[in-house]
N, C-alpha and C positions, 0 to 999 in steps of 0.2 A: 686279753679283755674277756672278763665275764661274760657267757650267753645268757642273756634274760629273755624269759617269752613275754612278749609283748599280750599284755590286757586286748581282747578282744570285746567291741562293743556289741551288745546284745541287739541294737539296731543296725546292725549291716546290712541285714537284707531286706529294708523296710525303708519306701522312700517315704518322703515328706508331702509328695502332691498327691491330692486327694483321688482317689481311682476314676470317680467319676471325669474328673476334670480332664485324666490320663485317657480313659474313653472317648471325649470327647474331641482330644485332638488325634487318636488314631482312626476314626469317624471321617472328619475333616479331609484328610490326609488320601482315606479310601475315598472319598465322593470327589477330590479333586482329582485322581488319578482315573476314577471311573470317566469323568468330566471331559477329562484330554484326552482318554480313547475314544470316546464318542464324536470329537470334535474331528480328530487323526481321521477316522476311519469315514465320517460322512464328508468330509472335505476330500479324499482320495475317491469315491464311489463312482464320480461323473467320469474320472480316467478309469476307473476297472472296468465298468460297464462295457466298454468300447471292444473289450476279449471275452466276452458274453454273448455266444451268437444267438441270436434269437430264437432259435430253437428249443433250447431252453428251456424259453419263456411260455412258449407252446406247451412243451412237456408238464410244465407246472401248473401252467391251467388248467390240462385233461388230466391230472391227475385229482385234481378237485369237481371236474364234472363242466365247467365251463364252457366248453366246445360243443356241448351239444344245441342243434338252431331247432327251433320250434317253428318250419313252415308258415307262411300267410301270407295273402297279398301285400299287407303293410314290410313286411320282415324282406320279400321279395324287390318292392321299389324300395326300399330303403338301402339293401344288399349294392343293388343295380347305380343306387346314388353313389353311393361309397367306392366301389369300384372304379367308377369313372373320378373322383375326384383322385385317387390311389393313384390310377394313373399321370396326375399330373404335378404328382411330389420329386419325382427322380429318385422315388426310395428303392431301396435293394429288392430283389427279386423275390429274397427268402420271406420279405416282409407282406404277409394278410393278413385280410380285413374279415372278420366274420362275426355279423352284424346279428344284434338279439333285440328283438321285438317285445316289449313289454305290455301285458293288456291291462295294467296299472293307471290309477287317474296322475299318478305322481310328476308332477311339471318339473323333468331331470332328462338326462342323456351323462355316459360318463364311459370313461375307458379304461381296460384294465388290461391284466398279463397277454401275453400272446395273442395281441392284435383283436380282441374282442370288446369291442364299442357296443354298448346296451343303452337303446331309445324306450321311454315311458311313451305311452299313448297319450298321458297327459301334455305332454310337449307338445308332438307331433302336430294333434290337433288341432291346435292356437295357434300355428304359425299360418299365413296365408300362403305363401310363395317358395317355392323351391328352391330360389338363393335363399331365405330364411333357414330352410332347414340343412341346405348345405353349407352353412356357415357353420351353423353348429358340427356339423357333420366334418366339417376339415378339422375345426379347433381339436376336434377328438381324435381325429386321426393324426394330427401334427403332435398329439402327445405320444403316440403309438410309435411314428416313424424317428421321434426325438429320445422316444426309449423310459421314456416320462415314469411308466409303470416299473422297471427295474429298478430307477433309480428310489424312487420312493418305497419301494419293500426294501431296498438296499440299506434304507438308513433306518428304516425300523426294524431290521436284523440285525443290524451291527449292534443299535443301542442295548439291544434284547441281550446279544451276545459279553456285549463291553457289564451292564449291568448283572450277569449271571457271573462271568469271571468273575469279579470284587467282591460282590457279596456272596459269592458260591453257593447260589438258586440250586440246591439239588435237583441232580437226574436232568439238569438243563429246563428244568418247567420254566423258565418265562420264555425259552425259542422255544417248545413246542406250545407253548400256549397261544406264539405270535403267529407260525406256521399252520398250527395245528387245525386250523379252519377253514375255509375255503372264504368265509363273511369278511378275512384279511383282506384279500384281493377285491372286495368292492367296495373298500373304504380306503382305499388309498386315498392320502394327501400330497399333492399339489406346490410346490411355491409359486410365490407371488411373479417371480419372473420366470419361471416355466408357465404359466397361466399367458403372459403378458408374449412369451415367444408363439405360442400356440394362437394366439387370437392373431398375429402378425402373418404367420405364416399360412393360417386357415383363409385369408381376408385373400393374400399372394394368391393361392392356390383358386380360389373359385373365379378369380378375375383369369386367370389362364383357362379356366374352363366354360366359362361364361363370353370372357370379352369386356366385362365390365363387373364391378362389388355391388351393385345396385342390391336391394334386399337384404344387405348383411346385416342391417341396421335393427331389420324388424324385429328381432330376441331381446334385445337389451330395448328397445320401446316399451314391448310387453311388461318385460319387467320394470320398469319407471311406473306404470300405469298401476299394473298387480300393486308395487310397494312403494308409490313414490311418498308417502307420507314419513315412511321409517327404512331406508334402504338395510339397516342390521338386522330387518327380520328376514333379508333370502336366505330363511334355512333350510330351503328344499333343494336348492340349484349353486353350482358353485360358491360352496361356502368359503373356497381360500380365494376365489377369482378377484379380480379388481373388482371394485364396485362396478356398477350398469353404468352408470352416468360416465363416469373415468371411458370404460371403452365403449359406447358410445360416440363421445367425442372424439376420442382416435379415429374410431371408423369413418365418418364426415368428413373429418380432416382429409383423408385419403382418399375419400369421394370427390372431394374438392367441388361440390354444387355442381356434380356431372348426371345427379340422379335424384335430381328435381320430379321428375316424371315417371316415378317407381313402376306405376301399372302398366307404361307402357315398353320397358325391357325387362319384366321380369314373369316366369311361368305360375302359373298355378299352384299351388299343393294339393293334389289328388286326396288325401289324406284332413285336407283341413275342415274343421266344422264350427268355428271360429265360437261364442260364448256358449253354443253348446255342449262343449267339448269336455268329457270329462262328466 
């Protein structure tokens, strides 16, 4: 048989779909694979956390400056609150509380890395009653003892991490952009059932330290009052929390009409200055 060389087509190496179009599904292809590392890795967070001693979490706050307490009488009973509710968690030994005083009008309290809970003056003041403000005060610590803050840098490292792999973020600039602040750690986000654990177990905890929940009601009253015309404008105070009215109603519910006569089992707040305030 004859060897004949076979006619080579001048289009071999040239497909027919349009590049763009080629772009468009290698695009796709990268954002679903980014998509499923982000899902992998914040769906595993809540079991790594758990080989994350808290220490850690310490170290990473004093390396951002967080640990330092700014002295005062308010910083002092607020300190002295917090301690004594800490007490009545059953949390581990390695786990404080070291409580930061804000002379801010800002109507907040919030928790973050290694055990550092930060009250505004704004708050403080409007509450009358010292289960009010120990309410708030457990809900913040139940997210400290619940580890709340790791897990939530947790998943906004991973994402940082999952989206710099795929689209190869040189020199890793979006983790040091997430890290690279210390403003990270006081904007931590919250889910709606870590918000909803923390309000359950803070309500647990002062009823062990009290005797009764009486007072835990009065923060979410407040804010009914502040905003009851439009509850989507509490953009100063738990913005991922359940609505007020929602917990609220839990709280009563759990009262069960034991705490009809608030003024008569609940203390003071040394602190309060009620429409003055702020």
């Amino acid at each position: 048989m004859k060897y004949q060389n076979p006619r080579i087509d001048n289009d071999i190496n040239v497909v027919s779909e349009h590049p763009l179009k080629t772009f468009a599904k290698l695009l796709l292809m990268a954002t679903l694979l980014a998509l499923a590392i982000i899902v992998l890795l914040n769906f595993s967070i809540p079991y790594v956390v758990k080989f994350i001693p808290f220490k850690f979490e310490a170290a990473l706050a004093d390396r951002f400056g967080m640990t330092k307490i700014v002295p005062s009488k308010q910083q002092s009973y607020l300190q002295d609150l917090a301690d004594r509710i800490l007490a009545q968690t059953g949390a581990s030994d390695e786990i404080r509380i070291r409580l930061h005083y804000s002379d801010q009008d800002t109507v907040n309290a919030y928790a973050t890395l290694g055990g550092n809970v930060f009250f505004f003056k704004g708050l403080v003041e409007k509450l009358k009653s010292e289960q009010a403000l120990a309410m708030v005060m457990a809900h913040e610590i139940a997210h400290i003892v619940n580890r709340d803050p790791i897990k939530a840098l947790g998943r906004g490292l991973s994402t940082a991490i999952a989206l710099s792999a795929i689209f190869g973020s040189s020199d890793n600039a979006l983790i040091r952009r997430f890290v690279g602040s210390g403003e990270t750690l006081t904007t931590l986000k919250y889910t709606r059932d870590h918000e909803a654990r923390a309000d359950a177990d803070g309500y647990d905890w002062i009823n062990r330290l009290y005797g009764h929940g009486c007072g835990a009601e009065e923060l979410f009253v407040l804010f009914e009052r502040m905003h009851s015309d439009d509850e989507s404008r509490l953009t100063q105070i738990f913005i991922t929390h359940p609505y007020a009215s929602k917990r609220l109603q839990r709280i009563r519910e759990n009262q069960a009409g034991a705490c009809s006569d608030n003024d008569s089992k609940t203390n003071a707040n040394p602190l309060y200055r009620g429409s003055d305030a702020g």
